[in-house]
N, C-alpha and C positions, 0 to 999 in steps of 0.2 A: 496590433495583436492584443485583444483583450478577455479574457475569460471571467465571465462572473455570474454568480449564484446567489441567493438567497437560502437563509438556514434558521433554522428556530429551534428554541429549547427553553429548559427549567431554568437554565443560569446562561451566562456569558460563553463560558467554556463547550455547555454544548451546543449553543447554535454557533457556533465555530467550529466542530466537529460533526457536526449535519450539514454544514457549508461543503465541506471536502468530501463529505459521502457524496454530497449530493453529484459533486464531477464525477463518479464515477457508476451514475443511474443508480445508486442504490438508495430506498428510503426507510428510512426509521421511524417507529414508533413512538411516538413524544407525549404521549396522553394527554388530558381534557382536564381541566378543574383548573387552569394556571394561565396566568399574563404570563405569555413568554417573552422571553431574552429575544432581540432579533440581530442580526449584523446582514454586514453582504462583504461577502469576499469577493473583492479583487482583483485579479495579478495581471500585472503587464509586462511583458519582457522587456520591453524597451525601456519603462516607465522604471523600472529596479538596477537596467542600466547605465541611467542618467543620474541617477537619484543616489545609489551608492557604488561609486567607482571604486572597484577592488585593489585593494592596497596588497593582493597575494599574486604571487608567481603563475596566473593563470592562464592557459587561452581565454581569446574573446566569450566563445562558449561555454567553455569550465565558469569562468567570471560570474554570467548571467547566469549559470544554475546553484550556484555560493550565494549569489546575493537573493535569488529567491527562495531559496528553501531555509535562510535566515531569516528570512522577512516574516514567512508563514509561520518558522521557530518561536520566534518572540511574539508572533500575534496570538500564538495558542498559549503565550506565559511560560514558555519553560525556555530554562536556563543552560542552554548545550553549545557547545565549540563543533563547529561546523570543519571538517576538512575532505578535501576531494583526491581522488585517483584518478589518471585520465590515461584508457590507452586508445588506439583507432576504432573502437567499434561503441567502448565504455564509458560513462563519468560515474563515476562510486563515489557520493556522498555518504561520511561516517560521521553520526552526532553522536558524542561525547559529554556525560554530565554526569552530576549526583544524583538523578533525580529522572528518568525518562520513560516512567510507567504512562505520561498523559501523551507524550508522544508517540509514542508504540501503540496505545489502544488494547482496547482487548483483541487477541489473538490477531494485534498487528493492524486490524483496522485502519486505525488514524494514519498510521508509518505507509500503508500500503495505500492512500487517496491522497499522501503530500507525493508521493514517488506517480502514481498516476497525472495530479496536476503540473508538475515538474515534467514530465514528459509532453505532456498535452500543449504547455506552453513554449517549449522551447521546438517540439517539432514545428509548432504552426509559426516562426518564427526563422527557421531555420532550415528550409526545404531540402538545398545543398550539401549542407557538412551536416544536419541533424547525426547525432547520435541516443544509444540506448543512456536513459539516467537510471541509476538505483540507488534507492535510499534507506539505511541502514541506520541502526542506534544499538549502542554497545554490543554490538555481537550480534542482535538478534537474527539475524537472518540465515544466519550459519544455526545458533541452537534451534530456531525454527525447525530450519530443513529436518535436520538430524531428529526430532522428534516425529516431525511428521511422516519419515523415510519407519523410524521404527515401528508407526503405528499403521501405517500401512500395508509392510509383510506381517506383523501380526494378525490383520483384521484379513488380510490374505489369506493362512494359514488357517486360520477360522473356519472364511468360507468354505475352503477346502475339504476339511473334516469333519464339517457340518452339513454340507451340500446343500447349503442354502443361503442366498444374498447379504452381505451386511454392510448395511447403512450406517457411514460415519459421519458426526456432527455437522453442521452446517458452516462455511469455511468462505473464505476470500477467492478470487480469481486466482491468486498467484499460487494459492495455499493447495490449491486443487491441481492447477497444473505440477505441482509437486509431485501429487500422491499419481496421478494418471504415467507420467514419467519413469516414476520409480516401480511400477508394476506392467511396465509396457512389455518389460521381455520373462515377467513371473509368469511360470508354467499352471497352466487349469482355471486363471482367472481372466475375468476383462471387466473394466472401469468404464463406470458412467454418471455425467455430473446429471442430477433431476430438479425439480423444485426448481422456484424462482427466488431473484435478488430481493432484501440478501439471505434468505433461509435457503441458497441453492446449497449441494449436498452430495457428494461422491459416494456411489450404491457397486461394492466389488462383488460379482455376481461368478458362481464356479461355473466352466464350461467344462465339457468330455473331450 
């Protein structure tokens, strides 16, 4: 079980952060005038296995999604304490540090292509007992939500009074099934993602 891409960028950091977009189809804009940085990322579930045997109270499972989402941790340079949750359907990885603005990404990016490769690798790995992974850094996914749930009865509320569609920024997979969720049972509107990866775009349009 081996997953691996190619990334390129202006520095080390971001062709390592083009590496992890790149799992999850989306490409970024790197501009022209510069020798880029190149890496190849990686992961092997088995490989992170053997290599670093968890010394924590884990399942077998739990184990290999600790020592990979470590691995990818200190490859991106930053400095966080990894700890897991585990119930039957769950593994909740929470990264803890002083410092997790490079892992988070803007509006979560980076956090939301380590938690896609993390999943990619341990399902093609683990057909049987696979479970869901989610990976989090100091809170974020909870203040996430909570922002996005508000701006989206807002821009609801909008539409509504305005009776005309409005286009909110362009957002992650997950960020988007947020806002579709949270306005599924809002009266007089209905959600739709447009555009393509990664400038796609949730457009709340008023119905009668």
């Amino acid at each position: 079980m081996e997953l691996q891409v190619e990334g390129s960028g202006e520095t080390v950091g971001e062709a390592k952060w083009s590496a992890l977009r790149e799992l999850e189809g989306e490409r970024g804009l790197l501009g022209v005038g510069f020798t880029p940085a190149r890496v190849i990322a990686t992961v092997s579930g088995e490989a992170v296995a053997a290599e670093h045997p968890s010394v924590h109270d884990d399942s077998e499972l739990a184990g290999e999604v600790r020592e990979l989402v470590e691995r990818i941790v200190d490859g991106i340079g930053v400095t966080a304490r990894v700890e897991l949750d585990e119930d039957d359907e769950t593994i909740t990885v929470s990264c803890s540090g002083p410092d997790l603005g490079m892992l988070i990404g803007r509006h979560g990016q980076t956090i939301d292509a380590i938690q896609y490769l993390a999943n990619a690798a341990i399902y093609r790995g683990h057909q049987e007992d696979r479970k869901a992974v989610v990976v989090d850094a100091a809170g974020y996914r909870a203040r996430r939500r909570t922002s996005l749930e508000a701006l989206a009865v807002r821009s609801a509320e909008r539409a509504v009074a305005n009776v005309e569609p409005v286009e909110l920024e362009p957002m992650t997979a997950v960020e988007r099934k947020v806002v579709h969720l949270r306005l599924k049972e809002f009266d007089g509107v209905e959600t739709t993602s447009e555009g393509t990866e990664p400038n796609r775009f949730v457009v709340i349009t008023p119905v009668s």
